[in-house]
C-alpha positions as CSV (number, residue, x, y, z in Angstrom):
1,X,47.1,122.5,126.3
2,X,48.4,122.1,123.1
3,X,48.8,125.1,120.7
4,X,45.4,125.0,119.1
5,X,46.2,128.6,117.5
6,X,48.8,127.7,115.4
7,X,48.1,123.9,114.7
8,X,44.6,124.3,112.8
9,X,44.1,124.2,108.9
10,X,42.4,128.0,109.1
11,X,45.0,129.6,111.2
12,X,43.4,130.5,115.0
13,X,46.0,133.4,115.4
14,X,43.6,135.6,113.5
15,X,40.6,134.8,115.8
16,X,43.1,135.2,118.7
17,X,43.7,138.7,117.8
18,X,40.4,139.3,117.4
19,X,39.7,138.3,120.6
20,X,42.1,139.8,123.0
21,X,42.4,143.5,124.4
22,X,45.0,145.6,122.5
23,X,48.5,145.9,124.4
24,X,47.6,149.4,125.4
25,X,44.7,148.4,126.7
26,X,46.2,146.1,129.2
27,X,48.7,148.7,130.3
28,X,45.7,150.5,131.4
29,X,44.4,147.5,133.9
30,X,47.3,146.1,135.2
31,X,48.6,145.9,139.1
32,X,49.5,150.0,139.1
33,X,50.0,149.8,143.1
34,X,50.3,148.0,146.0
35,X,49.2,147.9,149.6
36,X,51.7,145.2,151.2
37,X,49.8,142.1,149.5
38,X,52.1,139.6,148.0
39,X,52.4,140.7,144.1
40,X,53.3,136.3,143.2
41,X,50.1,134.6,144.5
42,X,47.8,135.9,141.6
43,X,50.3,134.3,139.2
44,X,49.5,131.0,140.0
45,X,46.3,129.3,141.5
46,X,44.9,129.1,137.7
47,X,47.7,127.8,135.9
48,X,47.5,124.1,136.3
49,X,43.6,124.5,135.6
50,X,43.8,126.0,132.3
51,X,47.3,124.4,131.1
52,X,45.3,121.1,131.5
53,X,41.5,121.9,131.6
54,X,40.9,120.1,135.1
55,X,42.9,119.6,138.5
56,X,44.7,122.6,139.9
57,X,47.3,123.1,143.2
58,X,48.8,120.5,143.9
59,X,50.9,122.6,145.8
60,X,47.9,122.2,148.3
61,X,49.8,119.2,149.9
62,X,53.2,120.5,150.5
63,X,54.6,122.9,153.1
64,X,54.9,125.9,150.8
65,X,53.6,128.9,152.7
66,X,52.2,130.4,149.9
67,X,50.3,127.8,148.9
68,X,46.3,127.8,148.7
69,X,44.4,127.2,152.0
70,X,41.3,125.4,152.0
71,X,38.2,126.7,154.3
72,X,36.7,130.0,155.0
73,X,33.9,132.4,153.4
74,X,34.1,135.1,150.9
75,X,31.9,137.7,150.7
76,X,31.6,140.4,147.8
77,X,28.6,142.9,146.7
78,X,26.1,142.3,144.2
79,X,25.4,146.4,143.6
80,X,21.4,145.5,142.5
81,X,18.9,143.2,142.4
82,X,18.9,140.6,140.2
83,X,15.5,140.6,138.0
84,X,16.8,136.7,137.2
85,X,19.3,133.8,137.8
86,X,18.8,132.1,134.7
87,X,21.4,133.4,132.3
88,X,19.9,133.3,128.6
89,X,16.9,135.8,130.4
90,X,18.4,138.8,131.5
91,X,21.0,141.1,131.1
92,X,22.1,141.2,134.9
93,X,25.4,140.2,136.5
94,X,25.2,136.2,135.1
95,X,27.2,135.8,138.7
96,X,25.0,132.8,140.1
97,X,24.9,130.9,136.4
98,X,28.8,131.2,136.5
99,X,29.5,129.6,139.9
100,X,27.3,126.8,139.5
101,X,27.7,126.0,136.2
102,X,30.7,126.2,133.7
103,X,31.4,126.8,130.2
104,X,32.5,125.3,126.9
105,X,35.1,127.5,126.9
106,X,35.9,131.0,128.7
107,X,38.1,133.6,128.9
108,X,41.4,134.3,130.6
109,X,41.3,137.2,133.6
110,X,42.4,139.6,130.9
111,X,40.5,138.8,128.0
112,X,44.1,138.0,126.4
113,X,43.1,134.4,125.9
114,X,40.3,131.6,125.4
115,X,41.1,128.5,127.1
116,X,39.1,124.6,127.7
117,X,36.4,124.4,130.6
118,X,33.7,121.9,130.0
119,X,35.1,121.4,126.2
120,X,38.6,121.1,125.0
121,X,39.3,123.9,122.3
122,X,38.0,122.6,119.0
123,X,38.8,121.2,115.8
124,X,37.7,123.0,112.5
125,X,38.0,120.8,109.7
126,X,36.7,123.6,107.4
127,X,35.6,127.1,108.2
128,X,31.6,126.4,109.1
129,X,32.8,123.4,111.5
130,X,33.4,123.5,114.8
131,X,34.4,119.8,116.8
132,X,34.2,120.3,120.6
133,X,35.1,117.5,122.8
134,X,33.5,117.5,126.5
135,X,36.3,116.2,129.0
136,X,35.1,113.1,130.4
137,X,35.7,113.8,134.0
138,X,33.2,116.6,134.1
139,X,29.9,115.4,136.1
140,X,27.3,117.5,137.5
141,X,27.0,118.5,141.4
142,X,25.4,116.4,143.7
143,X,22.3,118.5,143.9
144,X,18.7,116.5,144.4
145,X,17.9,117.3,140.3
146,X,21.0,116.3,138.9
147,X,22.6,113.9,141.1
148,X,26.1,114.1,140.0
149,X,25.4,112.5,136.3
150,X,28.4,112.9,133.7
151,X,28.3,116.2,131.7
152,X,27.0,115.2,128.2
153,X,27.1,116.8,124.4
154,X,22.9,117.1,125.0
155,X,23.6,119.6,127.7
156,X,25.5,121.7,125.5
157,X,23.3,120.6,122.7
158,X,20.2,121.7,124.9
159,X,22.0,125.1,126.3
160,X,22.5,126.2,122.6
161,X,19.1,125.4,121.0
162,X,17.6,127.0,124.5
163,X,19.6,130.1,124.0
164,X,18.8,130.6,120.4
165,X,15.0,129.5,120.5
166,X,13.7,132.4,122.4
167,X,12.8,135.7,120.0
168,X,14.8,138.6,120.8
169,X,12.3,140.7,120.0
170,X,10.4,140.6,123.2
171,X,11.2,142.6,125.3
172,X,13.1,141.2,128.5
173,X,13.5,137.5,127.1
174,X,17.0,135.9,126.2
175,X,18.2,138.6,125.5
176,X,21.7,137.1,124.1
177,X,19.8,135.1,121.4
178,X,21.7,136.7,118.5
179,X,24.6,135.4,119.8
180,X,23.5,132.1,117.5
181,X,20.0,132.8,116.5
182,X,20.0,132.7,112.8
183,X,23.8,132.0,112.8
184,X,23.8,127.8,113.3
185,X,23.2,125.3,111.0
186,X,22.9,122.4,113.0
187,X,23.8,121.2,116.5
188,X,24.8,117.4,116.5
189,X,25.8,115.0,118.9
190,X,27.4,111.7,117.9
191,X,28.2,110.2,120.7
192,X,28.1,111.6,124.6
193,X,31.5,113.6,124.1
194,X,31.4,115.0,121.2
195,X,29.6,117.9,119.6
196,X,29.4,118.8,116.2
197,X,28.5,122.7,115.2
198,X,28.0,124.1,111.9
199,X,27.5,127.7,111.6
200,X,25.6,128.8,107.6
201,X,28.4,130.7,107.0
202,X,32.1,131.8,108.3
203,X,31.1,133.6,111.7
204,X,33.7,135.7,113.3
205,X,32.7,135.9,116.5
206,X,31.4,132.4,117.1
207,X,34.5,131.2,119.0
208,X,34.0,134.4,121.5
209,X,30.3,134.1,122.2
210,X,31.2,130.4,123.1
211,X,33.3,131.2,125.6
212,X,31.3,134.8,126.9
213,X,30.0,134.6,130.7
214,X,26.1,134.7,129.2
215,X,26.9,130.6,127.5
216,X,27.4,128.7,130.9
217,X,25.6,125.1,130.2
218,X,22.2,125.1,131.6
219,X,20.4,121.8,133.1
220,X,17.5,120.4,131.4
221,X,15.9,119.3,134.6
222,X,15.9,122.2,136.2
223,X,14.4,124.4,133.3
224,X,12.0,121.1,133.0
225,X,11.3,120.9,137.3
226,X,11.0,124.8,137.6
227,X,9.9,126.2,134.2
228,X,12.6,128.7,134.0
229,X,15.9,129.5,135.8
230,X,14.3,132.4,137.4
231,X,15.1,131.5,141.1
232,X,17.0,128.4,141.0
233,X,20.5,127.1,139.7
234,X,22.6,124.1,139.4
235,X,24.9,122.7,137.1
236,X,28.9,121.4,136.8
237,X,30.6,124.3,138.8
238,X,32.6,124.8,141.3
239,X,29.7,125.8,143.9
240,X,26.3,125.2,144.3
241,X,23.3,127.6,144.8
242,X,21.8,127.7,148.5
243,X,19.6,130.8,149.2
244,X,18.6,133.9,147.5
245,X,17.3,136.5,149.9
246,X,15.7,139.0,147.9
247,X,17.4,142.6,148.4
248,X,19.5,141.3,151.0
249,X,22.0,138.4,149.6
250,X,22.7,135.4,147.7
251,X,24.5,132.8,149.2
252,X,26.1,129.4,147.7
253,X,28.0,126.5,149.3
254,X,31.1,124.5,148.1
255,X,30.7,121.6,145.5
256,X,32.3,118.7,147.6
257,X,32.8,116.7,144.4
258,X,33.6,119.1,141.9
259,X,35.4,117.6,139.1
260,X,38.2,119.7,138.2
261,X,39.9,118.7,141.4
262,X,42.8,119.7,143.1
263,X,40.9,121.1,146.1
264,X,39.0,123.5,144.0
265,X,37.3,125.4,145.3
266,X,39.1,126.9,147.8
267,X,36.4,128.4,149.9
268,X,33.5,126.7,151.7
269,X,31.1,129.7,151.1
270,X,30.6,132.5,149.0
271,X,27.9,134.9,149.5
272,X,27.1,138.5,147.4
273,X,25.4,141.1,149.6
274,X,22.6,143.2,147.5
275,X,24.2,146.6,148.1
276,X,23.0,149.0,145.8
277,X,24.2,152.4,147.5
278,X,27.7,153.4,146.2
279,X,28.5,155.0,149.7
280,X,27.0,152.7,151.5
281,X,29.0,149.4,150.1
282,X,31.9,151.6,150.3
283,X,31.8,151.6,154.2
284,X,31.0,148.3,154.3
285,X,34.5,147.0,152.3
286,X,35.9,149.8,155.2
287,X,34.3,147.9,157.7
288,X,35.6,144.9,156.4
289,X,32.6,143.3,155.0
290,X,33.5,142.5,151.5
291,X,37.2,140.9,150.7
292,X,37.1,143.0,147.4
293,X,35.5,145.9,146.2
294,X,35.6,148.5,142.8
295,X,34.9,152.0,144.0
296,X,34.4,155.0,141.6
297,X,36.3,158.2,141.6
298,X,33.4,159.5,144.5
299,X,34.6,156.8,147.0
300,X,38.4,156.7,146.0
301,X,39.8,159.0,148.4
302,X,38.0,158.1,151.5
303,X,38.7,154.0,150.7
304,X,42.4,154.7,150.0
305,X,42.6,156.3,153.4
306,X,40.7,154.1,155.9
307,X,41.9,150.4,153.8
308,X,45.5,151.5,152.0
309,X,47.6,150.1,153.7
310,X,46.1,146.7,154.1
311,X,44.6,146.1,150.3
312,X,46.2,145.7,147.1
313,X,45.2,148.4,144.8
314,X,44.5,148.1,140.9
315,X,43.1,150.4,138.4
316,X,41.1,149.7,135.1
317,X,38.6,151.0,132.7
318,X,35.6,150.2,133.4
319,X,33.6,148.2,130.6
320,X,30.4,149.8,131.4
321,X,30.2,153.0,129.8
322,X,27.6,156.3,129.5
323,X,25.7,156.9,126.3
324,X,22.8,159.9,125.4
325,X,19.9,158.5,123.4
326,X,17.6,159.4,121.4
327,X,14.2,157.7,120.4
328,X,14.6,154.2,118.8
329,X,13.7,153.9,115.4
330,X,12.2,150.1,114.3
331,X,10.6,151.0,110.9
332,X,11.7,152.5,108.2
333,X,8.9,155.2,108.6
334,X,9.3,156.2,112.7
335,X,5.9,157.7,112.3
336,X,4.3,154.7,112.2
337,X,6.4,153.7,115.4
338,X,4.9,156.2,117.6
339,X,1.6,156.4,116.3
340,X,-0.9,156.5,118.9
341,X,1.7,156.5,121.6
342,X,2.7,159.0,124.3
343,X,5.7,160.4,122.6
344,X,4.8,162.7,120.2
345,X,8.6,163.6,119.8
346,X,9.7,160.1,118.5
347,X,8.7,161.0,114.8
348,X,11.2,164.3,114.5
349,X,14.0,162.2,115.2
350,X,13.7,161.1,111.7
351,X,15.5,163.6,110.6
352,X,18.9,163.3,110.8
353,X,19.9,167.2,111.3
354,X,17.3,166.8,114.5
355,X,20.0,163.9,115.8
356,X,23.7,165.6,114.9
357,X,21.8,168.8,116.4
358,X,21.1,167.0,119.4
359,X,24.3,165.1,119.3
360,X,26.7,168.1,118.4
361,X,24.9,169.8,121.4
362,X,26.1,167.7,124.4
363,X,30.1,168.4,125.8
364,X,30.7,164.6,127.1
365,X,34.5,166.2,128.4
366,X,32.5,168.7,130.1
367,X,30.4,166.2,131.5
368,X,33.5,163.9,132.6
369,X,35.2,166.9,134.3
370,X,32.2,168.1,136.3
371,X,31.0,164.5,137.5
372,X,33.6,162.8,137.5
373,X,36.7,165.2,137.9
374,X,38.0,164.0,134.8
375,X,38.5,160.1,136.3
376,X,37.9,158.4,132.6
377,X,38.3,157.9,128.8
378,X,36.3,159.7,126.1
379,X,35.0,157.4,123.8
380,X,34.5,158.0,119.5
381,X,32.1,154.9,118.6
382,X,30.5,152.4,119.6
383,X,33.8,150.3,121.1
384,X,35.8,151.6,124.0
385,X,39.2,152.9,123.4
386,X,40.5,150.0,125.9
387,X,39.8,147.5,123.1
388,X,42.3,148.7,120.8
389,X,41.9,146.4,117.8
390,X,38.7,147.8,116.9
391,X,38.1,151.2,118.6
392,X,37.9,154.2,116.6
393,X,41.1,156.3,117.7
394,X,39.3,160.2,116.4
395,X,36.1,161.9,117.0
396,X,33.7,162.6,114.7
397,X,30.7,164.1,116.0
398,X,31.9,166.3,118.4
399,X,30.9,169.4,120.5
400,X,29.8,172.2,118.4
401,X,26.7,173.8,119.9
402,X,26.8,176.7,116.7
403,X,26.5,174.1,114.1
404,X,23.7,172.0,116.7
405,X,21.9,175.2,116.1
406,X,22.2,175.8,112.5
407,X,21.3,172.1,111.8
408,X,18.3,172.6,114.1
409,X,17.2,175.3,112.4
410,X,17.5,174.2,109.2
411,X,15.0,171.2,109.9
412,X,12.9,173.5,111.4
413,X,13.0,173.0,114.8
414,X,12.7,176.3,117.7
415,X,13.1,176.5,120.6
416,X,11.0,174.0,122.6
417,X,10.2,172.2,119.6
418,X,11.5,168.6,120.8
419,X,10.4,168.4,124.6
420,X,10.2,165.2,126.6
421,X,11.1,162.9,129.3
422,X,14.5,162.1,129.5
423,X,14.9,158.8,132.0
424,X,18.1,156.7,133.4
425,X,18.6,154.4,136.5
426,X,19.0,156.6,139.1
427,X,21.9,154.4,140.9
428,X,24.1,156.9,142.4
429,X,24.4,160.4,143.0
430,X,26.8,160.8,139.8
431,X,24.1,159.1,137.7
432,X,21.3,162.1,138.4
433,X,24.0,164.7,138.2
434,X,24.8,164.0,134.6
435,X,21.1,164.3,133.5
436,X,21.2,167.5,135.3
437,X,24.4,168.1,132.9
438,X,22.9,166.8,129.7
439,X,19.6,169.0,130.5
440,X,21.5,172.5,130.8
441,X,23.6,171.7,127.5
442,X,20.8,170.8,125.5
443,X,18.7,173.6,126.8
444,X,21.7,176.1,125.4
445,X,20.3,174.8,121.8
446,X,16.8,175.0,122.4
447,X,15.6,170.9,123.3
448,X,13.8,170.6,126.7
449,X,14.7,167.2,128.4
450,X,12.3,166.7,131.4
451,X,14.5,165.2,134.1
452,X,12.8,161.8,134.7
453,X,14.9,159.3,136.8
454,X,13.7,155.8,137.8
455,X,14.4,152.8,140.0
456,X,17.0,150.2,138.0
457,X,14.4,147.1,137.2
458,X,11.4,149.9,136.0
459,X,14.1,151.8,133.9
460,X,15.2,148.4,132.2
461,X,11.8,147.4,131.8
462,X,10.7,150.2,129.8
463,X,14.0,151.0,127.6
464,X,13.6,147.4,126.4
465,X,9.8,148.8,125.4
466,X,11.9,151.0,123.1
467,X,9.8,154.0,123.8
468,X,11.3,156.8,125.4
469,X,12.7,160.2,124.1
470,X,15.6,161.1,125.6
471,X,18.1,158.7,127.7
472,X,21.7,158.4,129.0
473,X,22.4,154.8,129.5
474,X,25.0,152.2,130.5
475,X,25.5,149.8,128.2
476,X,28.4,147.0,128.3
477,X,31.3,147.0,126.2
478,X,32.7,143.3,125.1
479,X,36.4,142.3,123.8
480,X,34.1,140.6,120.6
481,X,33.3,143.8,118.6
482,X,30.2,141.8,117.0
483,X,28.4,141.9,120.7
484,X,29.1,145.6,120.5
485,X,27.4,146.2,116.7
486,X,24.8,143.8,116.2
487,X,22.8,143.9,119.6
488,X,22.4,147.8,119.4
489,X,22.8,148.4,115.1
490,X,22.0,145.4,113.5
491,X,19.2,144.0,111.8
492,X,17.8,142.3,115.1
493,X,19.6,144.1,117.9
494,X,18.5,143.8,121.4
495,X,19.4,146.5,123.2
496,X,18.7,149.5,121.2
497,X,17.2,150.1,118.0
498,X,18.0,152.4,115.1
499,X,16.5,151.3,111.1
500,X,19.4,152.1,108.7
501,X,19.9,149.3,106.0
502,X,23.4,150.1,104.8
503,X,24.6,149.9,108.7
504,X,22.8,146.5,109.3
505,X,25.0,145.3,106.2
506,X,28.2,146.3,107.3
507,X,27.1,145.0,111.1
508,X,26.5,141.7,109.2
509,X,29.4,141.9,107.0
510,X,32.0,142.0,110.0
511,X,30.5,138.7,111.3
512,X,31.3,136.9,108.0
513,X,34.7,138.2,107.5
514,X,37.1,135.7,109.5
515,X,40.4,137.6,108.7
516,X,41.7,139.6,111.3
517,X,42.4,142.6,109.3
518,X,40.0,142.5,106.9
519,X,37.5,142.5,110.1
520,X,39.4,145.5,111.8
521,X,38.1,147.5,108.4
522,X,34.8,146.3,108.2
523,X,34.6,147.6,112.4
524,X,35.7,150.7,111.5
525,X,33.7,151.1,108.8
526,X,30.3,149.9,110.4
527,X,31.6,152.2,113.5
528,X,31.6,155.6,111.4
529,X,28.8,155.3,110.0
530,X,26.9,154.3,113.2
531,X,28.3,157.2,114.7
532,X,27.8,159.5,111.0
533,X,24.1,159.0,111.4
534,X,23.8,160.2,115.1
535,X,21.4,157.6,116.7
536,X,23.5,158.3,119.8
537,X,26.4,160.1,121.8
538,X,29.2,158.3,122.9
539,X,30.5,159.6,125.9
540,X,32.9,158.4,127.8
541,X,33.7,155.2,130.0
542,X,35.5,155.8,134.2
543,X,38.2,153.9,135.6
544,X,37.0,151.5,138.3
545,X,39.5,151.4,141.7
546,X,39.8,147.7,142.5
547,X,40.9,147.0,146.3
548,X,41.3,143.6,147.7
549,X,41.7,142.8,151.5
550,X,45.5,141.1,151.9
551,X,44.2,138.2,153.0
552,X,42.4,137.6,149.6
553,X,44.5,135.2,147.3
554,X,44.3,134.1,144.2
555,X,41.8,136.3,142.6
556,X,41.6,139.3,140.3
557,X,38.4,141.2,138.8
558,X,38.4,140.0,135.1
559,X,38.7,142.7,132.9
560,X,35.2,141.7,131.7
561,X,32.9,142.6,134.9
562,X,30.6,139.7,134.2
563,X,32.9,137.0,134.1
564,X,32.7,135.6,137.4
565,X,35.2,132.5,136.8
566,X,37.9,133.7,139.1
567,X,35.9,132.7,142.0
568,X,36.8,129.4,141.8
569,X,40.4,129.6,142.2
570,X,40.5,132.1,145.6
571,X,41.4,131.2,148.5
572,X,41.7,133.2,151.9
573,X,45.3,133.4,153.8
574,X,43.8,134.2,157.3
């Protein structure tokens, strides 16, 4: 690959900065032990593949021990049900879209680096134009709808427009429209390898959204056959889509023709059991059922002692991260928001002593110690300290249940005042222990938070209502700080709401500014006064235990949970 970075007129170093985890946040997710598998093999199988874009291992046809072996299944765990398989739709594990399709670009395993998939990395003639270049050996898989046809610029033309069409504001629907919505010019295709994009004005994070696991192409037949993606796949990737049994697995076969080459994929199968219980996929990598698997600090002990000495072990922080909300505001007048609804409460939030005295009430290090025993990072903002280039480094609305009080007071709020519902996905044990928590500290300052957990897809469904009073939440964290401001602060976020027209300019503002440090500011200052006007507590994000069985090669957990590219390149050493 030539040095794209350093070659362009509007230097790509910046945008490379941007985009990569801070240096001490990759100490924290490096290799930190090892169970007798062979450190060398993850070095390798993806080299060839993203120095050229295509053909990997050649090393498949000599007599080097090491090298990869073709054959086999894998099986990992899928820890819910997907509500979807079509990834503009949902905000699920994209895991399905990813295997049988591929993108214009993606990331490297650690998020250090953004390399050619379908697309070359582009030209920019000037800062609103991007040139991408589809490689002309990509073809789509063999699959009744598709039949193997080349990989054109109207697919990427189609995924794009597709992806950006939909309105974010209802709720459940392509939900990643803002990556582009509003943001794009125009979408041109001169000729079948070449596509032309022209953002309205200089956009930061455009490069990143590109190449983020929620842009894999999608086919026009299929969306034309089926209506939606919603239970079928199919595209250029390195597998195709077989069977999804609903609560029980999802299963997809080798692409015999995919056209990257060099043996790729490895595997024959790969198959994701639907294992929602914590405990319960926890015995079943014991058993031996899963070739990898990321345990919290609850399962860490009991996995280290039954698979230790026949895994590799790594440690990282964990992208998903808790949060304590409070009712989403989508007017300027919140009245008017809850008006006739069934949360009376909704309008006091208004008043932003009601939110720091809520805010200042909850002790997220008390709530890390007694859940977790400690296993984790507090956060200060909206970006987790692992992405070093943009987190905030101090806390600013911290514990102080005699000033929660006084500010409570002083808005005229006693005791029982603000009482209602507060709901989460009751997913594991530590998830209803930290609304039982979150309940006792709040009632120290006189709020009452009804304890109300629910099942995963009811929970989404009704926090993407935006009607609720109290939550706690996990929301993803994303090496692109603009996927961690505008889809919960800015002017059309997606995932939560909050109306405050100076934030939603400095949310926009850090999109437009393409230089580096310039940006970093802009974060910081959109961060603190997010976090100033107390829409929410940032808490604190765990470490995730990564294990793989030693006779899993070539494959590593990407830094970024949903990125599900290293699939492709692992192989199993039976």
């Amino acid at each position: 690959m030539s040095n794209y970075w350093t070659r362009q007129q509007i230097s790509r170093r910046s945008m490379l900065r941007g985009t990569a985890v801070g240096a001490a946040g990759l100490s924290g997710a490096v290799l930190i032990g090892c169970g007798g598998g062979d450190d060398e093999v993850d070095a390798d199988p993806t080299a060839a593949a993203t120095a050229a874009g295509g053909g990997t291992a050649a090393a498949t046809a000599t007599a080097d021990p090491n090298a990869p072996k073709s054959g086999g299944k894998l099986v990992f765990r899928i820890g819910s049900e997907p509500r979807s398989l079509d990834p503009h739709f949902d905000v699920f594990n994209p895991v399905v879209a990813n295997m049988t399709s591929n993108n214009m670009l993606r990331f490297t395993q650690d998020l250090s680096e953004i390399v050619p998939d379908i697309c070359e990395l582009p030209e920019q003639p000037d800062e609103l134009t991007y040139i991408f270049k589809v490689n002309p050996a990509a073809h789509m898989s063999d699959i009744e709808e598709l039949g193997g046809r080349k990989v054109t610029s109207e697919d990427i033309r189609y995924t794009i427009e597709r992806q950006r069409s939909e309105s974010s504001d209802s709720a459940g629907t392509f939900q990643h429209a803002y990556f582009f919505k509003d943001k794009l010019a125009s979408v041109d295709t001169p000729d079948d390898e070449t596509v032309v994009i022209t953002t309205k004005d200089p956009y930061a994070p455009f490069i990143n959204y590109i190449a983020n696991p929620w842009s894999p192409l999608v086919a026009k037949e299929l969306v034309e056959k089926y209506g939606d993606l919603t239970e079928n796949a199919g595209g250029s990737g390195p597998f195709i889509f077989k069977e999804w049994q609903k609560e029980v697995r999802i299963s997809l076969e080798r692409n015999p023709n995919y056209w990257k080459g060099g043996g790729l994929p490895y595997v024959d199968e790969l198959e994701f059991l639907i294992s929602p219980d914590n405990d319960t996929a926890a015995t079943q990598f014991i058993d031996g059922t899963f070739h990898a698997h990321s345990v919290g600090q609850s399962q860490l002990k009991r996995t280290q002692d039954a698979r230790g000495d026949d895994t590799r072990y790594a440690v990282t922080p964990l992208q998903f991260w808790r949060q304590f909300r409070m009712s989403p505001t989508e007017k300027e007048h919140p009245y008017e928001m809850y008006a006739g609804t069934d949360d009376p409460m909704g309008a006091k939030f208004a008043d932003i002593r009601v939110r720091e005295g809520i805010v200042r009430a909850i002790n997220k290090q008390t709530v890390l110690d007694l859940v977790y025993s400690g296993d984790g990072q507090i956060t200060y903002g909206p970006i987790l300290p692992q992405f070093t280039n943009w987190a905030l480094k101090d806390e600013l609305a911290g514990y102080d249940p005699a000033r929660s009080r006084k500010l409570l007071d002083a808005a005229g709020i006693t005791d029982g005042d603000i009482k209602g519902p507060m709901m989460w996905a009751s997913t594991s044990p530590e998830s209803d222990q930290i609304g039982e928590v979150i309940k006792q500290q709040l009632a120290e300052v006189g709020v009452i938070a009804d304890l109300e957990p629910m099942e995963l897809a009811a929970y989404y469904n009704k926090t993407y209502k935006y009607r609720y009073t109290f939550s706690h939440h996990v929301p993803l964290n994303s090496p692109e700080p603009d996927e961690n401001l505008s889809s919960y602060f800015g002017e059309f976020s997606t995932y939560f709401r909050h109306f405050n027209p100076e934030i939603f300019e400095l949310v926009a503002k850090q999109a437009r500014t393409v230089d580096f440090e310039e940006r970093q500011a802009v974060v910081k200052e959109a961060q603190e006064a997010i976090v100033m006007d107390f829409p929410i507590k940032f808490m604190f994000t765990t470490n995730v235990h990564n294990f793989y069985d030693n006779s899993l090669k070539g494959f590593d957990f990407s830094l970024d949970r949903y990125d599900q590219y290293g699939y492709e390149t692992a192989w199993i050493d039976a």
